[in-house]
C-alpha positions in Angstrom: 41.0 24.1 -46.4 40.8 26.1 -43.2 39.3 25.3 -40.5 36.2 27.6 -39.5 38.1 28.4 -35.5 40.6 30.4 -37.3 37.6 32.9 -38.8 37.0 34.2 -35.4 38.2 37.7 -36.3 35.1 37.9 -38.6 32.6 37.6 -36.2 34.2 40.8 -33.8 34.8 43.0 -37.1 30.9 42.4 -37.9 30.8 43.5 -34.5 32.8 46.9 -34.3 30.9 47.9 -37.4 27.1 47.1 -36.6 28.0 48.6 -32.9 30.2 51.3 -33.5 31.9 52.2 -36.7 29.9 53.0 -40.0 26.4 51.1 -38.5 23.4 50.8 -40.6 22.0 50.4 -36.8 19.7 53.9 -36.6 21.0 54.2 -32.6 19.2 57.6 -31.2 21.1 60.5 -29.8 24.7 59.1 -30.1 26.7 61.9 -28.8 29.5 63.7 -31.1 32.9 61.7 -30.4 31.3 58.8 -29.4 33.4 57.0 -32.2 36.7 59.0 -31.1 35.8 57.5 -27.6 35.8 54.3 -28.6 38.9 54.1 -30.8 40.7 56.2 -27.8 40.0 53.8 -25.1 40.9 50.6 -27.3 44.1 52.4 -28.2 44.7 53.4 -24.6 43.9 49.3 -23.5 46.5 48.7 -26.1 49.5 50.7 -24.8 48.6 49.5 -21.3 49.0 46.2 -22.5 52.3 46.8 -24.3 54.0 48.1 -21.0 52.8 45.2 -19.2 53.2 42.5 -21.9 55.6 41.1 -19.6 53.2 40.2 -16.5 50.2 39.4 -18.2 51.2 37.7 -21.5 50.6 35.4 -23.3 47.0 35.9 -23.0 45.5 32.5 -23.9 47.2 31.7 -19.9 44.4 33.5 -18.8 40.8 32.6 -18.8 39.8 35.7 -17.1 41.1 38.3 -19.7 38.7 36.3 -22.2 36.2 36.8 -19.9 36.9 40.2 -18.6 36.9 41.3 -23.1 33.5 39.3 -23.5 31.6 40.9 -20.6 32.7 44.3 -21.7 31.6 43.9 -25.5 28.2 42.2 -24.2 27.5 45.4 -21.9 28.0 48.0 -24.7 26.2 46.1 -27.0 23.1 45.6 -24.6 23.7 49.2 -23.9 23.7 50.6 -27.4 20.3 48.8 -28.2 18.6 49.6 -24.5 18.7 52.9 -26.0 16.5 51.9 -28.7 13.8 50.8 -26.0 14.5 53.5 -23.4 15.6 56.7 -25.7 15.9 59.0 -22.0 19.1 56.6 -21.6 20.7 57.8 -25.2 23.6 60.1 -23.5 24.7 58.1 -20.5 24.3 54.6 -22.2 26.0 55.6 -25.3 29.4 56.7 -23.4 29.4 54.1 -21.3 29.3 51.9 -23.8 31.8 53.7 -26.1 34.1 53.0 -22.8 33.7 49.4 -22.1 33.6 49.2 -25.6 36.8 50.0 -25.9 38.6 48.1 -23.6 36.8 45.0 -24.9 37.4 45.7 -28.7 41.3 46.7 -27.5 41.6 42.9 -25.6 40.0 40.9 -28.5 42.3 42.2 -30.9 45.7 41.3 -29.3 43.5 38.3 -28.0 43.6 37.2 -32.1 46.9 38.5 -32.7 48.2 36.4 -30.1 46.9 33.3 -32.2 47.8 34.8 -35.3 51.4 35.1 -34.7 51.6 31.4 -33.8 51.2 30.7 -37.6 53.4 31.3 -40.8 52.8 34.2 -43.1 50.4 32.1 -45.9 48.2 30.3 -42.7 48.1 34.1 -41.4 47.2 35.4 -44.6 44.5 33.0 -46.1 43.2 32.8 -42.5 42.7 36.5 -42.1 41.2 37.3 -45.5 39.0 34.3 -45.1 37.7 36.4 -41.6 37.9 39.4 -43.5 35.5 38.3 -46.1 33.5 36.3 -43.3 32.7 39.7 -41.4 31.5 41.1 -44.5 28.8 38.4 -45.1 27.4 38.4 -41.3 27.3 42.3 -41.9 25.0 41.6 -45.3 22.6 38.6 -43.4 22.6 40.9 -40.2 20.8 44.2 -42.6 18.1 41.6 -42.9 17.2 41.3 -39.7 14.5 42.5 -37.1 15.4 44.3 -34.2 15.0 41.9 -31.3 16.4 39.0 -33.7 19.4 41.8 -34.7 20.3 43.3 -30.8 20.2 39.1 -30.0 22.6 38.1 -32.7 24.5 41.3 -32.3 25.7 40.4 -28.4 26.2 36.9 -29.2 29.0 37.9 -31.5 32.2 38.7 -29.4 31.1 35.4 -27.3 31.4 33.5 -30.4 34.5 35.1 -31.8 36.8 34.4 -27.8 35.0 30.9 -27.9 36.8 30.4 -31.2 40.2 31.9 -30.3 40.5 29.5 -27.7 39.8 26.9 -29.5 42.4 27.9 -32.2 44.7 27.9 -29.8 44.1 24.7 -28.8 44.4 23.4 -32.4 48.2 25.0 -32.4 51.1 22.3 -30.9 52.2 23.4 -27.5 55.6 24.1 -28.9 54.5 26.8 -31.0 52.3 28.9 -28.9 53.5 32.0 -27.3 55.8 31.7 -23.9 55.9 33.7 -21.3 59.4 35.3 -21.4 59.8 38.6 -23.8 62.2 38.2 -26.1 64.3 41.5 -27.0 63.2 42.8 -30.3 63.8 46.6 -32.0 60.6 47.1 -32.7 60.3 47.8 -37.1 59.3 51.2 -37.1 59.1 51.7 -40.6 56.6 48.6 -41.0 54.5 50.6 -38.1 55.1 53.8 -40.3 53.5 52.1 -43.6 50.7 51.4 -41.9 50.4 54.4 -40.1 50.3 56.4 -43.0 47.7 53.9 -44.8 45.6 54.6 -42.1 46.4 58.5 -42.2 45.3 58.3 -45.7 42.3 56.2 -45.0 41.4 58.5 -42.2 41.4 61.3 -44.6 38.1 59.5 -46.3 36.8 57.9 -44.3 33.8 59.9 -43.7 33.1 59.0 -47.2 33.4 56.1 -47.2 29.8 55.3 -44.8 27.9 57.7 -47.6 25.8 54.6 -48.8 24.6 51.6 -46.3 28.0 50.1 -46.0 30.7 50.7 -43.4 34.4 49.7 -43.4 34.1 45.8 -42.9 31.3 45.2 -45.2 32.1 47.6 -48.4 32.5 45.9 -51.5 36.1 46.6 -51.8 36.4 44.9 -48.8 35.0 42.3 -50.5 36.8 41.9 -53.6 40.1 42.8 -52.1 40.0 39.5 -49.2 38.5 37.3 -51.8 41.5 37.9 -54.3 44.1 37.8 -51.9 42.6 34.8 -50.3 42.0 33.2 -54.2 45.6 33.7 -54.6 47.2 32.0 -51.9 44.7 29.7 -52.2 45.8 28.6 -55.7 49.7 29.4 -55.6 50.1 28.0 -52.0 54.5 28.5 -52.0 54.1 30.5 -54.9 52.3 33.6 -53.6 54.3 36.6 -53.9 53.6 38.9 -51.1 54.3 41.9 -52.9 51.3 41.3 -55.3 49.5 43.1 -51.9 51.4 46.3 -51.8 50.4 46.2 -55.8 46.7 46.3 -54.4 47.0 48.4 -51.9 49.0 51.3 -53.0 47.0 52.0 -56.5 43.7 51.9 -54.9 44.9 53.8 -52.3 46.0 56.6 -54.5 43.4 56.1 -56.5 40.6 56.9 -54.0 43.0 60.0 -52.4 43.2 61.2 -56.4 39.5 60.5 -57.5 37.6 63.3 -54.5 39.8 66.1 -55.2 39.7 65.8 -58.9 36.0 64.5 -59.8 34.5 66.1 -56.2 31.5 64.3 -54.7 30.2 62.5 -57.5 33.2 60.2 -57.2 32.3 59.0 -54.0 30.5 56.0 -55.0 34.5 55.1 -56.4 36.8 56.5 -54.1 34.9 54.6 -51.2 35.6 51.1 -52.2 38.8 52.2 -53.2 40.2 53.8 -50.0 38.7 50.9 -47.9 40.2 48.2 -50.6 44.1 49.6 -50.3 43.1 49.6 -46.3 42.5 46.3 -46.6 45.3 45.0 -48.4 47.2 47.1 -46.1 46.4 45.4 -43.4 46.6 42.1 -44.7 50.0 42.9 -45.4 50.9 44.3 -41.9 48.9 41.1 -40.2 51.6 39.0 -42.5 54.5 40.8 -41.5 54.5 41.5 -37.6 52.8 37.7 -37.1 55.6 36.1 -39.0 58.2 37.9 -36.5 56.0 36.7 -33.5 56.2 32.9 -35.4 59.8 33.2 -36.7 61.5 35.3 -33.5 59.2 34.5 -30.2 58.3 38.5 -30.3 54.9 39.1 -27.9 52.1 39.9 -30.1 50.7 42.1 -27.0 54.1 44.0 -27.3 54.2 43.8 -31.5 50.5 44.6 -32.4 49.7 46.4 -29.5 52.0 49.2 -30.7 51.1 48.7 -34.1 47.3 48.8 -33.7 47.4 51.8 -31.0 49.6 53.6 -33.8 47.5 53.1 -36.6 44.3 54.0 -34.6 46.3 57.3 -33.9 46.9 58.1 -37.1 43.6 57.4 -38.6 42.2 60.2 -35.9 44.7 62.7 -37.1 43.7 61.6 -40.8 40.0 62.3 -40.1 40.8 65.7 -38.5 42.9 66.5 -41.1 40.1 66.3 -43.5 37.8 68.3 -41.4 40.2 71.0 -41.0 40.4 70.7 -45.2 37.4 70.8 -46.0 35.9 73.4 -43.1 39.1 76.0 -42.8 40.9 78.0 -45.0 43.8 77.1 -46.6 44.3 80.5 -48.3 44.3 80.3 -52.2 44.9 76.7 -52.4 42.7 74.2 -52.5 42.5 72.3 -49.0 40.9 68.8 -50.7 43.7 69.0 -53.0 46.3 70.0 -51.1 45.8 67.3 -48.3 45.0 64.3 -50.7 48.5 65.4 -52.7 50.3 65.0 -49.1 48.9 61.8 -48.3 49.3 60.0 -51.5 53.3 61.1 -51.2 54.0 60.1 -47.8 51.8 56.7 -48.9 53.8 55.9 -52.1 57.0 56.9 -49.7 56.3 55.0 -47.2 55.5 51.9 -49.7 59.2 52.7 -51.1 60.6 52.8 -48.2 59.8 49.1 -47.2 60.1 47.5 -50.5 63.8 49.0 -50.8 65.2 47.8 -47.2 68.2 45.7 -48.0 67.8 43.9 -44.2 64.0 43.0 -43.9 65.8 39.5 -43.6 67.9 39.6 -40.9 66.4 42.2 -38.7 62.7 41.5 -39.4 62.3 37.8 -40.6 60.6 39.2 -43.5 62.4 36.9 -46.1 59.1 35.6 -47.7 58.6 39.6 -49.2 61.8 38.8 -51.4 59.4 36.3 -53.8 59.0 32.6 -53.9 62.2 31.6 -55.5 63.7 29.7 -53.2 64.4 25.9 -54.1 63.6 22.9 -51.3 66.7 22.8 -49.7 66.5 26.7 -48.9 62.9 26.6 -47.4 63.8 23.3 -45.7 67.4 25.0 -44.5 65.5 27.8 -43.3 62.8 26.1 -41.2 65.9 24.8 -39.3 67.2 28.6 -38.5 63.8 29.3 -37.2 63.9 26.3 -35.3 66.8 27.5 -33.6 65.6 30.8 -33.0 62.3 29.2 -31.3 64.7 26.4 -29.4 66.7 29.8 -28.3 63.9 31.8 -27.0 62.2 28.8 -25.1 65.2 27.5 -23.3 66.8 31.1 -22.5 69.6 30.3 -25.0 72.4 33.5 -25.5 73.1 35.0 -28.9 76.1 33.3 -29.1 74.4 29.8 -28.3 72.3 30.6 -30.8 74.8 31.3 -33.4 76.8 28.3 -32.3 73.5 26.5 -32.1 72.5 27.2 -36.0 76.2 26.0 -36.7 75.9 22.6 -35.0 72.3 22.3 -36.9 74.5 22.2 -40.1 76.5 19.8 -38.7 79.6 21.6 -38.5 81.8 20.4 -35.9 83.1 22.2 -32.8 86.7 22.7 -34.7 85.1 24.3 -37.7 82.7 26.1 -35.8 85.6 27.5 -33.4 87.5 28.7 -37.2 84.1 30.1 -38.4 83.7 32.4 -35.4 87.5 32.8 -34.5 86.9 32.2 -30.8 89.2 30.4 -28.8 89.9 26.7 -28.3 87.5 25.1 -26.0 85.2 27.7 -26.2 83.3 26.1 -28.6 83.1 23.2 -26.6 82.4 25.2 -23.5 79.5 26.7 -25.5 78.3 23.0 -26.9 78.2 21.6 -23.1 75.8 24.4 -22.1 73.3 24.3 -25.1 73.2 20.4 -24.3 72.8 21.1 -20.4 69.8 24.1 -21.4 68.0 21.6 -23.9 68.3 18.6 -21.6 70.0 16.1 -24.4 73.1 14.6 -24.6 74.1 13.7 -28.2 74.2 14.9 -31.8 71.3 12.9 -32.9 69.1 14.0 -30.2 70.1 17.6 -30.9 69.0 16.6 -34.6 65.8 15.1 -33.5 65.2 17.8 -31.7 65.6 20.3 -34.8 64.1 18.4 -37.7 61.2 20.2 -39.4 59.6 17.0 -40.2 58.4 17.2 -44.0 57.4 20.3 -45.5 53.7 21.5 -45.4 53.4 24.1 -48.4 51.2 26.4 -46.1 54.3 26.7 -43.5 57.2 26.6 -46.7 57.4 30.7 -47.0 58.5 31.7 -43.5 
């Protein structure tokens, strides 16, 4: 049901946590902002990305970006554990592998998104909670470990998790993999907002979250949260409703910014799995969202999720200084716990608002499949062609009015009704025809037809 090189973003999550982000690992002397380190630098490795999408996407062209993101998780990793043989190397070691950290966990992430957003929002989603839940067992096997067998396993991981995102890619048609041109996209800054603020709010407890001996890819709401998303789409196929996630993400997440304030410390052992739960669905969500423009418009993924995963990386920094500056300053008479988890859950149940009421998710972001799975046959099968078009368009350099005229012929209009439908000109149409023929190298309706038919209907690829 899906095939284990599409669970490669399990084995780097299992990473980040055992190396750098909630670790049961007992690594001596790790300096104070080691952790910020990290997160900076795969943030920065994002952005520099993004402004160079251009020249070095897509990734999976070239070899030596896998191998440049491999050799840089390896070193921090053997660094982080040399410091358990030779403590007098704790300082230096540590930073320099919060550094190369960095820029490796910054590359493997745009290295999966890149696959990722070659797939339609239910492959995406089953796929990634699948991983999700994936990273959460090696986490529980790699607890039971002994050191040499752990620091071992532990470098092996990112090696493992690039060998499988190249073979994923392989496994995707050529047609559908990424191309080198950018295609011109306003990026969704509300989507990036929603997450943003999930990981604001997340930031907020996260420090509370690594109380007991899980971190943030192995808790149990983790867990739970991947396994019933993944049940779900597992059982409904064409009839998952993606807004059953923003129902999982938003109450837990609320919950778990209510439950400290309110209850204080006792409630830890709740709010954790909580907060890291609604995180999870969150990002679930957001990994279904910006992969289906990638699949549905030829956006980058370096471009999409490089802005979106710098952002939210951003925001979880200001969340967990937030909550220090709540908890350790004075916030005069009120309550600063209080005050700053009543913030958070408005601007989260706002944000959640605000994307569930947009009127144009459609036509601006692709984002149809958020509207529910009520569409018959004939509109799933009439929408594959549209994104058909749009993918025809992007690979052959087609205009937006060759597009529009292109998405006309697909419905078999013919050039007179298609000249009335967009009130242009006699012989414009025709004009327009010629050069969509020339830029796709055929010569006749049929080929143009062959060239457009969907083939039959796979229910993992119906909700687009």
């Amino acid at each position: 049901m899906v095939p284990f090189v599409f669970l490669g973003v399990g084995f780097y999550r299992a990473w980040i946590e055992i190396a750098f982000v909630g670790s049961f690992v007992s690594f001596p002397a790790i300096p104070f902002g080691a952790r910020e380190c990290f997160d900076g630098v795969g943030a920065i490795v994002m952005l520099i990305c993004v402004l160079l999408a251009r020249r070095i996407g897509p990734f999976y062209r070239h070899p030596s970006i896998f191998v440049l993101c491999g050799a840089c998780m390896t070193l921090a990793t053997v660094a982080l554990f040399a410091t358990m043989i030779v403590p007098s190397l704790g300082y230096t070691a540590t930073w320099l592998a919060a550094i190369v950290g960095g820029v490796g966990m910054g590359l493997v992430i745009l290295i999966w998104s890149e696959v990722f957003g070659c797939l339609s929002p239910l492959r995406v989603t089953l796929y990634y909670t699948a991983s999700i839940a994936l990273g959460a067992v090696i986490v529980y096997v790699f607890m039971g470990l002994r050191l040499p067998w752990l620091a071992c396993l532990t470098a092996l991981l990112p090696a493992v998790s690039l060998v499988l995102a190249r073979r994923s890619m392989n496994r995707i048609p050529a047609e559908k993999r990424p191309q080198p041109n950018l295609v011109n996209f306003k990026p969704p800054w509300k989507i990036f907002l929603l997450m943003a603020l999930y990981g604001f709010a997340y930031g907020i407890l996260e420090t509370r979250v690594y109380t007991d001996s899980f971190g943030p890819h192995s808790s149990p709401g983790v867990l739970v949260v991947a396994l019933v998303i993944f049940l779900s789409v597992g059982f409904r196929r064409e009839k998952f409703d993606f807004n059953s996630i923003v129902r999982i993400a938003l109450p837990l997440t609320v919950a778990a910014l209510w439950l400290v304030p309110m209850w204080g410390a006792g409630a830890t052992l709740l709010s954790g799995p909580c907060a890291i739960g609604g995180y999870t669905a969150a990002t679930v969500l957001i990994m279904a969202l910006c992969s289906n423009m990638c699949y549905r418009h030829g956006v980058s993924a370096i471009w999409l999720f490089g802005i979106e995963r710098s952002l939210r990386l951003a925001f979880m920094f200001l969340g967990r200084t937030v909550a220090n500056t709540g908890e350790h300053g004075s916030l005069g008479a009120a309550d600063g716990g209080l005050l700053i988890s009543g913030l958070s859950m408005i601007a989260v149940i706002m944000a959640t608002v605000l994307l569930l009421s947009q009127k144009n998710v459609d036509g601006q972001w692709g984002l149809s499949f958020l509207n529910g799975s009520g569409k018959s046959r004939a509109d799933k099968h009439a929408q594959q062609v549209d994104n058909r078009c749009a993918a025809l368009a992007a690979e052959y350099h087609l205009t937006a009015r060759e597009l529009e005229i292109l998405k006309l012929l697909a419905r078999h209009k013919t050039v007179g009704m298609i000249e009335r439908e967009l009130v242009i000109a006699n012989g414009t149409a025709k004009a327009h025809v010629r050069h969509i023929y020339q830029k796709l190298n055929i010569h006749s309706r049929e080929e143009l037809f062959n060239l457009l038919d969907p083939h039959q209907l796979d229910p993992l690829e119906e909700q687009e």
